[in-house]
C-alpha positions, 0 to 999 in steps of 0.5 A, spaced: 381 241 175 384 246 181 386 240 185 390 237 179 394 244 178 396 244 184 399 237 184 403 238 178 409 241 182 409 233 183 407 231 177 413 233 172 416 227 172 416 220 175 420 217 180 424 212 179 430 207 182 436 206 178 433 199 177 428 202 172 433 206 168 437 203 164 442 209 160 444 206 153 451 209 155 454 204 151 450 206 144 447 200 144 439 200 144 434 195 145 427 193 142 422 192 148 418 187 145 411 189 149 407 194 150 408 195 157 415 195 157 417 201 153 414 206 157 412 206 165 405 205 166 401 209 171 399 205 177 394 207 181 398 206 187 403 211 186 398 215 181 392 215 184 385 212 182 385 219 176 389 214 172 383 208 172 378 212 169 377 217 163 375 224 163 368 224 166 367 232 164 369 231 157 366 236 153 367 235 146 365 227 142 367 224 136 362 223 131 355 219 132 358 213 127 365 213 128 367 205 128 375 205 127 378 198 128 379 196 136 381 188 134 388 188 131 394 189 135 399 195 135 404 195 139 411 192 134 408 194 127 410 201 126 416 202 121 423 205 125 425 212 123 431 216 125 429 223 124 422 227 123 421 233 119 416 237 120 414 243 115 410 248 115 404 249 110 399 253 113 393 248 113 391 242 116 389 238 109 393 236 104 393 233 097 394 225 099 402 224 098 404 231 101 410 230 097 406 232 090 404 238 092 406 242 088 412 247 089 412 245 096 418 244 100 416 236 101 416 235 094 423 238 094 425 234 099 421 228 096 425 229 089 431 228 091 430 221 093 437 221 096 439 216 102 441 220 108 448 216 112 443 217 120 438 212 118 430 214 114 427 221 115 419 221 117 417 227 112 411 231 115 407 236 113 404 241 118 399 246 120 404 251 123 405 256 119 410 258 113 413 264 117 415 266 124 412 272 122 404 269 122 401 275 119 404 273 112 401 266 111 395 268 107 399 273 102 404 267 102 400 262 101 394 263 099 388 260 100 389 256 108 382 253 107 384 248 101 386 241 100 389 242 093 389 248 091 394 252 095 399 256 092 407 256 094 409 261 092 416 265 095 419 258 092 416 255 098 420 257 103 417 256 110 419 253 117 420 246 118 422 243 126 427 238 126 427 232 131 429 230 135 434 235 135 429 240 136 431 245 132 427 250 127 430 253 121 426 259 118 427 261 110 427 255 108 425 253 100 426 249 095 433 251 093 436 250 100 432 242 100 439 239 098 443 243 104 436 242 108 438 234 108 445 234 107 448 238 112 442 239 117 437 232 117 444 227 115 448 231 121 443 231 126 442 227 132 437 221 132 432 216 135 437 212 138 443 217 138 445 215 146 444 221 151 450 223 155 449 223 162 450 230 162 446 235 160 447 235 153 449 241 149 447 240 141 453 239 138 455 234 142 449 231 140 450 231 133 457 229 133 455 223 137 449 221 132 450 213 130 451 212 123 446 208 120 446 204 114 444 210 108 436 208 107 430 212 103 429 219 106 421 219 106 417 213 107 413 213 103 405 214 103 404 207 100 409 204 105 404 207 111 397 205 109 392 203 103 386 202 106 384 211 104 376 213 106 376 220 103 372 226 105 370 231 099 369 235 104 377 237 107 378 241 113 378 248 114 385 250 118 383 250 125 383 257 128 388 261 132 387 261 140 389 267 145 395 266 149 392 266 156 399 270 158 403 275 154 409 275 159 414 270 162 414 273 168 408 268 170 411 262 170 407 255 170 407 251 177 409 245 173 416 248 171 415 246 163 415 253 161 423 253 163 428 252 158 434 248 159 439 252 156 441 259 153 445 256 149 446 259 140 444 252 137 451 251 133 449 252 126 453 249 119 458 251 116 455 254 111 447 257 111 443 259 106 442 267 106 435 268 109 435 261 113 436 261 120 436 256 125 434 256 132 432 252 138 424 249 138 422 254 145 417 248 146 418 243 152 414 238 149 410 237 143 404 234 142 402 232 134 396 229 130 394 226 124 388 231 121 390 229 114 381 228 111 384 226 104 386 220 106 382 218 111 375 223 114 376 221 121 383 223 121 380 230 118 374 230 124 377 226 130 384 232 130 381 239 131 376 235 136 382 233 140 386 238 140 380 243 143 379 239 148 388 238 150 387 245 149 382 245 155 386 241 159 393 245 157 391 252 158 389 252 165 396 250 166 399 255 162 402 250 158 398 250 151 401 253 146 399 255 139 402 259 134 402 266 136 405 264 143 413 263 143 413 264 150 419 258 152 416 252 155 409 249 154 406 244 148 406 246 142 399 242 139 399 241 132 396 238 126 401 233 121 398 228 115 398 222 113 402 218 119 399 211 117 395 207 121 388 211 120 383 205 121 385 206 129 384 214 128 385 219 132 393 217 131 398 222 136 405 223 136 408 226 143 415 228 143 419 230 150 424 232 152 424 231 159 427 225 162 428 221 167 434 219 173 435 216 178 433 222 183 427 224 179 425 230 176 431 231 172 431 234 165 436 230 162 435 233 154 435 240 150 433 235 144 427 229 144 428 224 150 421 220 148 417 220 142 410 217 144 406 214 138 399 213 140 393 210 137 385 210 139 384 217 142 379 218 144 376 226 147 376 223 154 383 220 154 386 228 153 385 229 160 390 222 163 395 223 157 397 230 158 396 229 166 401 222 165 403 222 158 406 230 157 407 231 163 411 224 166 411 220 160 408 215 163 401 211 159 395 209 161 392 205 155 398 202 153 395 195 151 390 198 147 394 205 144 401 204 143 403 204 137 411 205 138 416 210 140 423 211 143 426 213 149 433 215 149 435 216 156 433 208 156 436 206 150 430 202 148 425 203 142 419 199 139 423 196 132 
């Protein structure tokens, strides 16, 4: 562990010549047709030998019977999206379409059922809690432990992260659902919304989002899957970790704790009182299915996961968990139902580094890379943060890459 900290100055992200990076100036991206292609993989020449084995002191397993399928092809099956919601709920498990649970800020979002002009709308449920202000969740909420009992009062205002924009907006509720999408979601940058060759500022990216043809704001549930192995058992929210610093002056070796920019996020025209937006402080954010309802292992296989991401996080200063807003780091956070469950566990990695062709470069203050893996397994945490988070690079792509983006290179998965 001591050695892999210490090469972490090297490890941010990869290097690469200008024949790898192929900047999608002129708006137009491209589908990659293989798996490999999509994103660097690692390679031991320039990796090291890490990068052929798994994590050999691997503390945490799944389940003695865990079977998921390990025959079918994943690369190229995923259904795009343009922009992703994530809201705040306060538990890990949810009824099975989060857009019915009552008095919720999904189902608001989910009743409008209005096209938005950048293209389809993933819509998640989270685990991240209702308010910035974290001791409110249970007073607000009522019980976090439940799948289907939860009560959203306060007219279900919450907290939810827009990618790839990379905004938080807090406050908001059912009333504000409409100006939600109508003047935040539809306005915002998106999956294929080309990076300036500069440093972009936000409102240069939302003006820059390419317009697509108006599609479904929420891809529905059954549009996702239809093979559902519940759990009558749920799964309790995941407990809260401590924050191994309290101050910023303790920087992280590797450089994820800095933000790129001090910039105010531009914000509408007009905003809701008691809404606010922000910047997300993360530098990259890791997200896994822990949906039981819909399927056990997902609801077994998240919080396995992330305490051992934890375990490989923390020591770099990096793990972030909901009572820890230093700038940088990873957010680690649990999301239902995103399809795909017979290959549990399923994580998503958005980032917002990128890269050039002098290497290192941060590029973004939005997503660069969205990362859909499948067939995680606890010994696969160590490489994926050590190659995938912290240089988005993969070690499994054959066998985990599910799709994704990378708007540096303009190239997608759909």
């Amino acid at each position: 562990m001591q050695k892999f900290i210490a090469k972490t100055r090297t490890l941010l992200t990869p290097t690469s010549s200008s024949a790898n990076i192929h900047e999608a100036a002129s708006g137009e991206f491209r589908k990659e047709k293989d798996a490999s292609s999509l994103f660097p993989k690692t390679d031991p020449k320039v990796d090291g030998e890490d990068c052929l084995h798994d994590c050999a002191s691997c503390v945490e397993s799944l389940p003695r019977k865990w079977e998921i399928d390990e025959e079918d092809e994943l690369y190229g099956y995923v259904k795009g999206w343009e922009t992703h919601l994530v809201i705040g709920t306060g538990k890990a498990d949810w009824v099975r379409d989060v857009t019915e649970e009552n008095g919720s800020l999904m189902q608001a979002v989910g009743n409008l059922g209005v096209e938005l002009s950048n293209g389809k709308l993933m819509l998640s449920a989270s685990d991240m809690p209702t308010s910035s202000d974290h001791g409110t969740i249970h007073e607000a909420w009522g019980s976090t432990e439940g799948k289907k009992g939860a009560v959203y009062a306060n007219e279900g205002k919450t907290q939810c992260l827009l990618l790839p924009r990379w905004e938080m907006v807090e406050g908001v509720g059912i009333n504000e659902a409409k100006w939600l999408l109508d003047d935040v979601v539809s306005k915002s940058s998106t999956n294929s919304t080309p990076l300036s060759k500069e440093p972009a500022t936000r409102t240069q990216a939302v003006e820059s989002s390419r317009p697509t043809q108006g599609q479904m704001v929420v891809q529905k549930e059954e549009e996702r899957d239809a093979d559902d192995i519940p759990d009558p058992s749920g799964l309790s929210l995941h407990e809260k970790s401590q924050s191994q610093n309290n101050g910023t002056e303790n920087r992280s070796p590797n450089g994820l704790d800095k933000i790129l920019t001090t910039h105010e996020s531009p914000i509408p025209p007009s905003v809701p009182a008691g809404v606010t937006m922000k910047p997300c402080p993360h530098k990259a954010v890791i997200l896994m299915c822990s949906h039981g309802t819909r399927d056990w292992r997902c609801g077994k296989s998240a919080p396995i996961l992330r305490r051992e991401f934890e375990r490989h996080l923390r020591p770099l200063g990096l793990f972030r968990d909901f009572d820890d807003e230093r700038p940088g780091g990873v957010g680690v956070y649990f999301i239902n139902h995103v399809g795909g469950h017979k290959y549990s566990a399923n994580v998503m990695i958005y980032r917002r580094e990128g890269r050039d062709e002098k290497g290192g470069i941060e590029l973004s203050n939005e997503a660069v890379q969205g990362i859909w893996l499948a067939r995680v397994r606890p010994e696969d945490c160590e490489n994926i943060v050590k190659y995938t988070v912290l240089q988005g690079k993969l070690v499994k792509p054959q066998r985990q890459l599910r799709g994704g983006f990378d708007r540096e290179r303009g190239v997608l998965s759909w």
